[in-house]
PADOVO-833204 format. One record per residue: x, y, z of N, C-alpha, C in turn; residue number from 1. Coordinates in nm, 2 decimals. Layout:
! residues N
SITE  X  Y  Z  X  Y  Z  X  Y  Z  NUM
...
***
This chain:
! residues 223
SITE  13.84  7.71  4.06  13.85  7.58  4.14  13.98  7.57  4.22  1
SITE  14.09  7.59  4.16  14.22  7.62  4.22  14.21  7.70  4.37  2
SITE  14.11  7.81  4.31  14.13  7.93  4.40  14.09  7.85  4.55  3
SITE  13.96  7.79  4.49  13.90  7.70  4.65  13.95  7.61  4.73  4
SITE  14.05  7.54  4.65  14.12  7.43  4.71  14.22  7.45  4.77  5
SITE  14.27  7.60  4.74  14.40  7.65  4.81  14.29  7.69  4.94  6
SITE  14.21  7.77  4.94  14.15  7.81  5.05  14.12  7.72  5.20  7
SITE  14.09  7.59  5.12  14.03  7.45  5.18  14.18  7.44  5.24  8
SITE  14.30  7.40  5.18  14.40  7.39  5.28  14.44  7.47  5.33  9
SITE  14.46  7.59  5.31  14.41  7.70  5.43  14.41  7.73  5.56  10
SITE  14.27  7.69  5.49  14.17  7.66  5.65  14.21  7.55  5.69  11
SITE  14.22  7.39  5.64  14.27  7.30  5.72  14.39  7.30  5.79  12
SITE  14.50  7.39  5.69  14.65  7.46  5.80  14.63  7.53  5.93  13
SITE  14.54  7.65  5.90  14.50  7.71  6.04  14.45  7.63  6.14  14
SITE  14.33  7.53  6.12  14.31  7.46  6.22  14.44  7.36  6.29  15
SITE  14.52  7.30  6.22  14.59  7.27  6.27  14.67  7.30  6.33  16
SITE  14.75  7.39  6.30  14.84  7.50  6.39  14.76  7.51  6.49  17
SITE  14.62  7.60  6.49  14.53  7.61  6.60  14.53  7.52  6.75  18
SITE  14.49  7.38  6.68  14.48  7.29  6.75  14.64  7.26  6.81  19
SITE  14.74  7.28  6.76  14.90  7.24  6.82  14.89  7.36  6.89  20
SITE  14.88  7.48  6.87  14.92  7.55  6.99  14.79  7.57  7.07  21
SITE  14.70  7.53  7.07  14.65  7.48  7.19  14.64  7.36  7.32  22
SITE  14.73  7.27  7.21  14.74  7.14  7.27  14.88  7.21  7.35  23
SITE  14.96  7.28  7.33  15.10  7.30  7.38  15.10  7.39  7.51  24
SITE  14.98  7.48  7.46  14.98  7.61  7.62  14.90  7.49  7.73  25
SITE  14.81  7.37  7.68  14.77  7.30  7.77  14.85  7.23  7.85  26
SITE  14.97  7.17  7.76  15.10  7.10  7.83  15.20  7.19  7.91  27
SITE  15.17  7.34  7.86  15.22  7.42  7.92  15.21  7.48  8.10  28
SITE  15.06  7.42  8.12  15.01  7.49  8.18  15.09  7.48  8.31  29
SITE  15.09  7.61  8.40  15.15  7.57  8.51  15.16  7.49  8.63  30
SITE  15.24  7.48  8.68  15.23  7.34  8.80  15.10  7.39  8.87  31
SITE  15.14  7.50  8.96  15.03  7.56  9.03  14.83  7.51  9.00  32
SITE  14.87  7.59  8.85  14.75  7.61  8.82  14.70  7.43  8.79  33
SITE  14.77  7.30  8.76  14.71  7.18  8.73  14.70  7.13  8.83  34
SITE  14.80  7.19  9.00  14.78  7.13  9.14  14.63  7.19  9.12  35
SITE  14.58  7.30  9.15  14.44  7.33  9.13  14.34  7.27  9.09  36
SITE  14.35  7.24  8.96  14.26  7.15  8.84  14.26  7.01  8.88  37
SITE  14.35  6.95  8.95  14.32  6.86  8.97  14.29  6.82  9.09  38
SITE  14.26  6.91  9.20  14.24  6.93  9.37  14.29  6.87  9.45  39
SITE  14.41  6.85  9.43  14.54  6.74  9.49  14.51  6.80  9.63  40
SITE  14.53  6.70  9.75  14.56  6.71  9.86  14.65  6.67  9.91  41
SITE  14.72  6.74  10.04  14.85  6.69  10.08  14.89  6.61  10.18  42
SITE  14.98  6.57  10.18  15.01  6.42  10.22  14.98  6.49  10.38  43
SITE  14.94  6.37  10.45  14.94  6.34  10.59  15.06  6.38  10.69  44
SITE  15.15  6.48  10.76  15.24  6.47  10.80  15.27  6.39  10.93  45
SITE  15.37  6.29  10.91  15.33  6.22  11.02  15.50  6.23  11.09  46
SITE  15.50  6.17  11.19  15.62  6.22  11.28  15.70  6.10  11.31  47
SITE  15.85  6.08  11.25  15.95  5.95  11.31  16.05  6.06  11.36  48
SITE  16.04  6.09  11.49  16.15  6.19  11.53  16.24  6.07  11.58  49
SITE  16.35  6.11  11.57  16.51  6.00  11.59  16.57  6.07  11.70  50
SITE  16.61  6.03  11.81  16.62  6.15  11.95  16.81  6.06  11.92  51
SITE  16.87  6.03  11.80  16.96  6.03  11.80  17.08  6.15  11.74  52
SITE  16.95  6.31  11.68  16.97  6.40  11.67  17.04  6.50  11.76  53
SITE  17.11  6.60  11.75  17.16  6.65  11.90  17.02  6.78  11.89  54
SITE  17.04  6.85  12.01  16.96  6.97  12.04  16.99  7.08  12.07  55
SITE  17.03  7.18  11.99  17.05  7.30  12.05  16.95  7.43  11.96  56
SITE  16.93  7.50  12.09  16.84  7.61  12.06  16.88  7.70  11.94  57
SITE  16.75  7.76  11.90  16.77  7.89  11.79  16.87  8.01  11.85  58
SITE  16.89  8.10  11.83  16.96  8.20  11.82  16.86  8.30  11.93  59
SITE  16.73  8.26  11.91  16.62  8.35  12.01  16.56  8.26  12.13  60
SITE  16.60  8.14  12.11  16.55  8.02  12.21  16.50  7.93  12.15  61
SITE  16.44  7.79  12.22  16.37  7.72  12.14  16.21  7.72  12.11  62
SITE  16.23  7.68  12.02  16.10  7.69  11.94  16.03  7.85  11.93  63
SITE  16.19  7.92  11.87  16.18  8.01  11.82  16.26  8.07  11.66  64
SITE  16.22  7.95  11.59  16.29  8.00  11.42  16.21  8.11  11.37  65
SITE  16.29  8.13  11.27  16.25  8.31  11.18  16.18  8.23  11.09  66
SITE  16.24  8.12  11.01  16.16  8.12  10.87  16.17  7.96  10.81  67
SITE  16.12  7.99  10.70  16.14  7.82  10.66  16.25  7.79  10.57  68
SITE  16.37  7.71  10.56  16.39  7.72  10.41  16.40  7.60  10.32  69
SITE  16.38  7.60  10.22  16.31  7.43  10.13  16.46  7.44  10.05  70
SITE  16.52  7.30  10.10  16.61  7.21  10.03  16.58  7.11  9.93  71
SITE  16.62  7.03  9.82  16.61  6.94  9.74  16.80  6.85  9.74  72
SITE  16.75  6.73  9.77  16.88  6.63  9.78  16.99  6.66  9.68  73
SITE  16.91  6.66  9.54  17.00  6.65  9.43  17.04  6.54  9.41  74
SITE  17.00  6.41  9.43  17.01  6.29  9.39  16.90  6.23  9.37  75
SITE  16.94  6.24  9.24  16.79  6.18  9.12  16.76  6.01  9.16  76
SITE  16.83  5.93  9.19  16.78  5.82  9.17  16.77  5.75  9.37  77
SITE  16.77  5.85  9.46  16.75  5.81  9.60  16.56  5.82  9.61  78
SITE  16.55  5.77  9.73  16.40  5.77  9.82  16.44  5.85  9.90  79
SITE  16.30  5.85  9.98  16.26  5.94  10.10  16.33  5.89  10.20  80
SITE  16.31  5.74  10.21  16.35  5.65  10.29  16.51  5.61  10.32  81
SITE  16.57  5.62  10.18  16.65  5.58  10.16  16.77  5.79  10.21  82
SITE  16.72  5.86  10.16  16.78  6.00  10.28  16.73  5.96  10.38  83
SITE  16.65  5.92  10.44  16.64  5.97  10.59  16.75  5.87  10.65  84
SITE  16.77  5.72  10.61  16.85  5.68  10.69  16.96  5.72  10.63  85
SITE  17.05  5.79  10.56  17.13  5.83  10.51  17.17  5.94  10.63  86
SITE  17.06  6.03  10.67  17.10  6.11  10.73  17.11  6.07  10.86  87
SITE  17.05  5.99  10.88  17.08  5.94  11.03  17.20  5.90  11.06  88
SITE  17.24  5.78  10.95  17.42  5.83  10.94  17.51  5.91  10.94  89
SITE  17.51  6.01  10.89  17.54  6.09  10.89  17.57  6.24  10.94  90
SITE  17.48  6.25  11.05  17.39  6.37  11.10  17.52  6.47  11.14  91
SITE  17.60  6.40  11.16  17.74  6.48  11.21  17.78  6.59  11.10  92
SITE  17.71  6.54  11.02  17.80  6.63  10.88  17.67  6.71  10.82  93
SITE  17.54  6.71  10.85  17.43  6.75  10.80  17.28  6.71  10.85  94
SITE  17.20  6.75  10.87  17.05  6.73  10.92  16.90  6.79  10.89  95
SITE  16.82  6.79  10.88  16.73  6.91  10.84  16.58  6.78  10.97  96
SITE  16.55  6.88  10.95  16.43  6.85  11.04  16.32  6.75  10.96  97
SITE  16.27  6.78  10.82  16.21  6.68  10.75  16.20  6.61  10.60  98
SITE  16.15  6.55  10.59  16.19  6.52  10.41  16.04  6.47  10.37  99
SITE  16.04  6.59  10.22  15.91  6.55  10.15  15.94  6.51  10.00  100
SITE  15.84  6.41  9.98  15.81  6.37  9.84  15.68  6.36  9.77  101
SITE  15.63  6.29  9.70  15.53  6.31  9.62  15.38  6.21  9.70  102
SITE  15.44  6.13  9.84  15.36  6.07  9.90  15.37  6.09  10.05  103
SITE  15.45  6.16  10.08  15.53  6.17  10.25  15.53  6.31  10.32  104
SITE  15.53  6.33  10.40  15.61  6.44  10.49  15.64  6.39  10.60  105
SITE  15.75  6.37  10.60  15.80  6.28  10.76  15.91  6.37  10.81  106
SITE  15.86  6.42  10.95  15.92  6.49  11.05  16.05  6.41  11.13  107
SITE  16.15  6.44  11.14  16.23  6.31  11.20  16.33  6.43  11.29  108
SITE  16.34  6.53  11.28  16.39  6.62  11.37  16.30  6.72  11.49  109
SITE  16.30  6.72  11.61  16.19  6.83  11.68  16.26  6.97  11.62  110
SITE  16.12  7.00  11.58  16.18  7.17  11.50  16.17  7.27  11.62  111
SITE  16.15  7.21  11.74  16.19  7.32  11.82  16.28  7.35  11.85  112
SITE  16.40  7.27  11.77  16.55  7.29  11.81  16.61  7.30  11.64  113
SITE  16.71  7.37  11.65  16.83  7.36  11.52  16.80  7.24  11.45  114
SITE  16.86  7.29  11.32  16.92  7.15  11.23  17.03  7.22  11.21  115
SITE  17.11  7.11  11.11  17.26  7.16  11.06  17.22  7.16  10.86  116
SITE  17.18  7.24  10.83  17.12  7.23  10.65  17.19  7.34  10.59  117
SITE  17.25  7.46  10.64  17.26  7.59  10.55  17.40  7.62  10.62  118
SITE  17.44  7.56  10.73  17.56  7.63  10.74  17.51  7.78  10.87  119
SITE  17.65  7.81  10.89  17.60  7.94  10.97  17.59  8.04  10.89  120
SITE  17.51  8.17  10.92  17.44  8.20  11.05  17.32  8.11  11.04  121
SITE  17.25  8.06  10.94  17.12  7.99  10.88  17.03  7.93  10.97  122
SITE  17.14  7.85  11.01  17.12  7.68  11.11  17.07  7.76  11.26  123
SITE  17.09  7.86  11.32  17.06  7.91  11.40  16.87  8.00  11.41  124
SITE  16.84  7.97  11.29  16.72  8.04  11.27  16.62  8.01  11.20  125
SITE  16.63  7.86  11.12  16.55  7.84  11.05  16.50  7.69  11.04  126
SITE  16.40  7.66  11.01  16.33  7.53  11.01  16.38  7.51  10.90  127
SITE  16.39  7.37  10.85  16.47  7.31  10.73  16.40  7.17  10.70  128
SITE  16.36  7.18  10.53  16.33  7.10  10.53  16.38  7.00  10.34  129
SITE  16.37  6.88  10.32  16.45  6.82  10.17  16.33  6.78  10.10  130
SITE  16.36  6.81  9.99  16.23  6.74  9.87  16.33  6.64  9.81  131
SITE  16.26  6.53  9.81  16.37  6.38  9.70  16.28  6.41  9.53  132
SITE  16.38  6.41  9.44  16.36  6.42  9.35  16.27  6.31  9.25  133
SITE  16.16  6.39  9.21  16.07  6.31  9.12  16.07  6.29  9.00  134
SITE  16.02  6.16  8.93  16.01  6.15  8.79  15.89  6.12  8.68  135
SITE  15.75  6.19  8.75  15.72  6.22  8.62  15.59  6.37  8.68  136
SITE  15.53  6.39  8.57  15.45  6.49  8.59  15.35  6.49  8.72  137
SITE  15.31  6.44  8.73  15.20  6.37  8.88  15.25  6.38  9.02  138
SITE  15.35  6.32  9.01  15.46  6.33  9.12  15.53  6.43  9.16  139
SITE  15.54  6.51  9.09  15.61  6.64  9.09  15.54  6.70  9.17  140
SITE  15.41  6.74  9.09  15.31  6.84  9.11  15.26  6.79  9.25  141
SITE  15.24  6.66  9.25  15.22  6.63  9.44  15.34  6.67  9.58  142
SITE  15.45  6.61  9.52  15.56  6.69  9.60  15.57  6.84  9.58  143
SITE  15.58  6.92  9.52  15.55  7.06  9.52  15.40  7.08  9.61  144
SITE  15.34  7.09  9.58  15.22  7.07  9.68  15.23  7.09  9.84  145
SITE  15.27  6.91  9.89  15.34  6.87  9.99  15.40  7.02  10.05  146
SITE  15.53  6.99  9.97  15.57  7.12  9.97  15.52  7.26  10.02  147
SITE  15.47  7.27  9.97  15.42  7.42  9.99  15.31  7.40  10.13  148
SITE  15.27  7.30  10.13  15.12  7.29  10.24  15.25  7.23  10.38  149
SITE  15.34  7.20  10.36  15.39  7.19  10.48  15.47  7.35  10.53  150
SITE  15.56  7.39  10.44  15.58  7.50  10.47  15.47  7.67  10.52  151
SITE  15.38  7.62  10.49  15.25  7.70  10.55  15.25  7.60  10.68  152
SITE  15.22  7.51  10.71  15.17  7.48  10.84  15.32  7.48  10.92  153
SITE  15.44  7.51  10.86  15.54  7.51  11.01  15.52  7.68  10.97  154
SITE  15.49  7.77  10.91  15.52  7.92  10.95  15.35  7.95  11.07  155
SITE  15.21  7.85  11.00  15.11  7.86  11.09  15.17  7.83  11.25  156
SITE  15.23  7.74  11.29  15.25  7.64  11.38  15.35  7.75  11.44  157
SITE  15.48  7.82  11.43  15.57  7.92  11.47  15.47  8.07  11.46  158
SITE  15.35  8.07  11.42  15.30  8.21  11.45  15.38  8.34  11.33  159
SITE  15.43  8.26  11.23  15.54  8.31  11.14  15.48  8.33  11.00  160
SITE  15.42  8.50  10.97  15.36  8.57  10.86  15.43  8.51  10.78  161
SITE  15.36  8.52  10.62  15.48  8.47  10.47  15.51  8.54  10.46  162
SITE  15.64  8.59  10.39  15.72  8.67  10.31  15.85  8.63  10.31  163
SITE  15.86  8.64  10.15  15.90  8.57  10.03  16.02  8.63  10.05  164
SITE  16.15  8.57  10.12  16.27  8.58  10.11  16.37  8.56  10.02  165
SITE  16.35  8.52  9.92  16.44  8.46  9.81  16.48  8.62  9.71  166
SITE  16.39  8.68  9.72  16.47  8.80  9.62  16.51  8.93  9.66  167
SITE  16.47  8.91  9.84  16.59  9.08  9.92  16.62  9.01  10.00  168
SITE  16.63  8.90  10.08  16.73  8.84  10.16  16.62  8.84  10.31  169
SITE  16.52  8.90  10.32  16.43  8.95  10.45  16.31  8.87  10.44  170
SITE  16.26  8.82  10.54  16.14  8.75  10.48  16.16  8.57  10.57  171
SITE  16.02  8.54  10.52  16.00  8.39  10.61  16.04  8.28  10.55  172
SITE  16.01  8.30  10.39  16.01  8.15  10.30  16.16  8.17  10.23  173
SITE  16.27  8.07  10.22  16.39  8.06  10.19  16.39  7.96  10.09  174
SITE  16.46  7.97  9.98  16.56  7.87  9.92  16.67  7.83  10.02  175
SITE  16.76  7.71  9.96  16.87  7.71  10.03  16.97  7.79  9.95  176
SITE  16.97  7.78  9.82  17.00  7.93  9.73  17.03  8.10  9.80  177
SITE  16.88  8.12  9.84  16.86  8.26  9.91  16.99  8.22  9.99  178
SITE  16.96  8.14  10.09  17.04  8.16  10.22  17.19  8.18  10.16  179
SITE  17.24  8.06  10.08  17.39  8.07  10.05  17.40  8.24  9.97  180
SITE  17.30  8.30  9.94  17.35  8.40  9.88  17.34  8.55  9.95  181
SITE  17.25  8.57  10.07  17.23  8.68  10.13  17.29  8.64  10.28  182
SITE  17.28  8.51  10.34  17.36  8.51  10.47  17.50  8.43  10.45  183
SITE  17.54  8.35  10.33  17.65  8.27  10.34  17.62  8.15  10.43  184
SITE  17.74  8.07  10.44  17.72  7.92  10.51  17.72  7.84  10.42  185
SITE  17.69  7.83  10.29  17.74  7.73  10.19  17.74  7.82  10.07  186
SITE  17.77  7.73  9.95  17.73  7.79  9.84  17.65  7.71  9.75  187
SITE  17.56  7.61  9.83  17.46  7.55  9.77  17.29  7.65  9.67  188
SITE  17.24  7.59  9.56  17.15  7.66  9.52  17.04  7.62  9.47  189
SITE  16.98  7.51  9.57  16.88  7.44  9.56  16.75  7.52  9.64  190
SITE  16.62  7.47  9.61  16.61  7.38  9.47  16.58  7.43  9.34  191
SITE  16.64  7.56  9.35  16.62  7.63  9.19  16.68  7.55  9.06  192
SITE  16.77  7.46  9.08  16.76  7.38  8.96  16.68  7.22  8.92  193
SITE  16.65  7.22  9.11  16.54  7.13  9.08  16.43  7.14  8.99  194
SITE  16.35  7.22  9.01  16.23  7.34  8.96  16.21  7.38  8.85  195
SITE  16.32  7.44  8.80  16.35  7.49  8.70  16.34  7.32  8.55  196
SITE  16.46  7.27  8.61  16.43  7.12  8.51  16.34  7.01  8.51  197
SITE  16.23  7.02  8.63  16.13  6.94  8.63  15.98  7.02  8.56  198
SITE  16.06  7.16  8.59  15.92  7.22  8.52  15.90  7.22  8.37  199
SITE  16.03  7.23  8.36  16.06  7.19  8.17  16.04  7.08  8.16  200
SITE  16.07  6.98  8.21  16.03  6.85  8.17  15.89  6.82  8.19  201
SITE  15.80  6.83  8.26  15.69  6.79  8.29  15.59  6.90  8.24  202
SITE  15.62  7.01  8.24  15.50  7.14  8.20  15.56  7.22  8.10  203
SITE  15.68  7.16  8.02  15.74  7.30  7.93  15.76  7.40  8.01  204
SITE  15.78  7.42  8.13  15.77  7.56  8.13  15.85  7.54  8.28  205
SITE  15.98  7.66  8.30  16.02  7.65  8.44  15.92  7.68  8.58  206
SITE  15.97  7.59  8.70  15.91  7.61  8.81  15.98  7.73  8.90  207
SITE  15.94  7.83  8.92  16.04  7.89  9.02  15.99  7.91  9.20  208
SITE  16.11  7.94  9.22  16.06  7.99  9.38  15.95  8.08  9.42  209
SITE  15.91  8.20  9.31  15.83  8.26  9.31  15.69  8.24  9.29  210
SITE  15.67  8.11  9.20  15.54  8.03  9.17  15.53  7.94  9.30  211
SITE  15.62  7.88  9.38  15.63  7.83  9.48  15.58  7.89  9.60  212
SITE  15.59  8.00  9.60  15.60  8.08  9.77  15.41  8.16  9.69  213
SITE  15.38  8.15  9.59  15.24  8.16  9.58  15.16  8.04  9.59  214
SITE  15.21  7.96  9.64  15.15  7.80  9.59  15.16  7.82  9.79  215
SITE  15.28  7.82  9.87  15.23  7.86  9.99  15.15  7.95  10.05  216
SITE  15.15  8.05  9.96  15.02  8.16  10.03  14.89  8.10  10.01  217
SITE  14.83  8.00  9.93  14.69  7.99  9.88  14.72  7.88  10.01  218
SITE  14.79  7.80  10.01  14.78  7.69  10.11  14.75  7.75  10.29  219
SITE  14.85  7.87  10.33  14.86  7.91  10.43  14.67  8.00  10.45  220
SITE  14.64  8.05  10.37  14.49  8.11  10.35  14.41  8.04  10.36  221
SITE  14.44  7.90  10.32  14.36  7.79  10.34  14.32  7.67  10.47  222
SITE  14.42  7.73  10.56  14.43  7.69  10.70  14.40  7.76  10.78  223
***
C-alpha cells in the first residue's frame, strides 16, 4: 500500500513539474516567434516632416544612405509625442529622421538628407531612426515589429540589400551600439539594453539585435 501511494505522488510530482516547465518555455517563448502567433501588423507609417530641420546631403549625395541604424530614447517614462517635440527643440544638438512605438511610425525628417543621431562619420550615411520605450508584453512585441517592418521598407525604398551590421562593422542594419563601436561618433549602446531588459521582462528571455535583424528579413521577404 505504501509502495502505491509513494508512486501516486510520484506521478502527481512529475506532472507538475511537467506542467511548470511547460507553462515557463511558453512564457519563454520568443518575441519573434509570439509577433508570428499572434499575426501582428504594422503600424501605418505616416509622415509629419518639420522643414524646421536643416538639409545636408549623404556623403554619396542625396537620397543616397548606406544603411539603417535603430536607436532607443532610454527614457522609460517619455511618449512618441512627447520626443518628437523634444527634438524639435532641440535639433541643434541631435535629430533622427523618425520615431517608433508600439502604435506609430512617424517620419518627421526627409531621409533624403542627413540626421544628426550617431555622430560622425555615421550621420553622413545612414537613415536613423528612435523606439520610445514600452511597458508591457504586447507593446513591446508591436514596437519591435514596427520596428523591424519599417527598417525593411527604408532599405526596400533606398534599393539597400539586408546585412546584419552589428557583429563585423559591414553591412545595412545598425545598432547605435555597432556604430559607436566600429565607426566611433559617440559611445552610446542602444538599443541593446533596451532589448535585452524588456525581453527578460516580458518573455524571460533576452531580445537581441540578432533576433531583430531576422524579424527584418521575414518582413523585408514579405514586401
Amino acid at each position: 500500500m505504501k509502495k502505491e501511494i509513494d508512486n501516486f505522488f510520484l506521478t502527481i510530482l512529475t506532472v507538475l513539474i511537467t506542467v511548470i516547465a511547460l507553462s515557463t518555455l511558453a512564457r519563454a517563448a520568443s518575441v519573434n516567434s509570439y509577433i508570428s502567433a499572434h499575426h501582428y501588423s504594422p503600424a501605418t507609417i505616416t509622415k509629419q516632416i518639420w522643414k524646421g530641420f536643416p538639409r545636408y546631403r549623404y556623403r554619396h549625395g542625396k537620397g543616397k544612405p548606406e544603411g539603417v541604424v535603430i536607436h532607443e530614447t532610454g527614457n522609460p517614462s517619455s511618449t512618441i509625442f512627447d520626443e518628437i517635440a523634444y527634438m524639435k527643440k532641440n535639433y541643434r544638438n541631435a535629430f533622427v529622421h523618425s520615431f517608433v512605438d508600439s502604435n506609430h511610425i512617424i517620419n518627421i525628417a526627409n531621409t533624403d538628407y542627413l540626421c544628426w543621431g550617431v555622430g560622425y562619420p555615421g550621420n553622413a550615411r545612414f537613415l536613423q531612426f528612435e523606439q520610445t520605450e514600452m511597458h508591457s508584453k504586447k507593446s513591446f512585441a508591436h514596437e519591435v515589429e514596427n520596428a523591424a517592418y519599417y527598417t525593411a521598407y527604408l532599405l526596400k525604398s533606398y534599393h539597400l540589400k539586408p546585412n546584419d551590421a552589428v557583429y563585423d562593422g559591414k553591412g545595412t542594419v545598425w545598432s547605435h551600439g555597432a556604430v559607436a563601436k566600429y565607426l566611433g561618433g559617440s559611445d552610446h549602446t542602444d538599443p541593446v539594453g533596451y532589448y535585452k531588459r524588456a525581453g527578460r521582462k516580458y518573455f524571460h528571455k533576452a531580445y537581441t539585435m540578432n533576433q531583430f535583424y531576422k524579424l527584418v528579413l521575414t518582413n523585408y521577404d514579405d514586401m
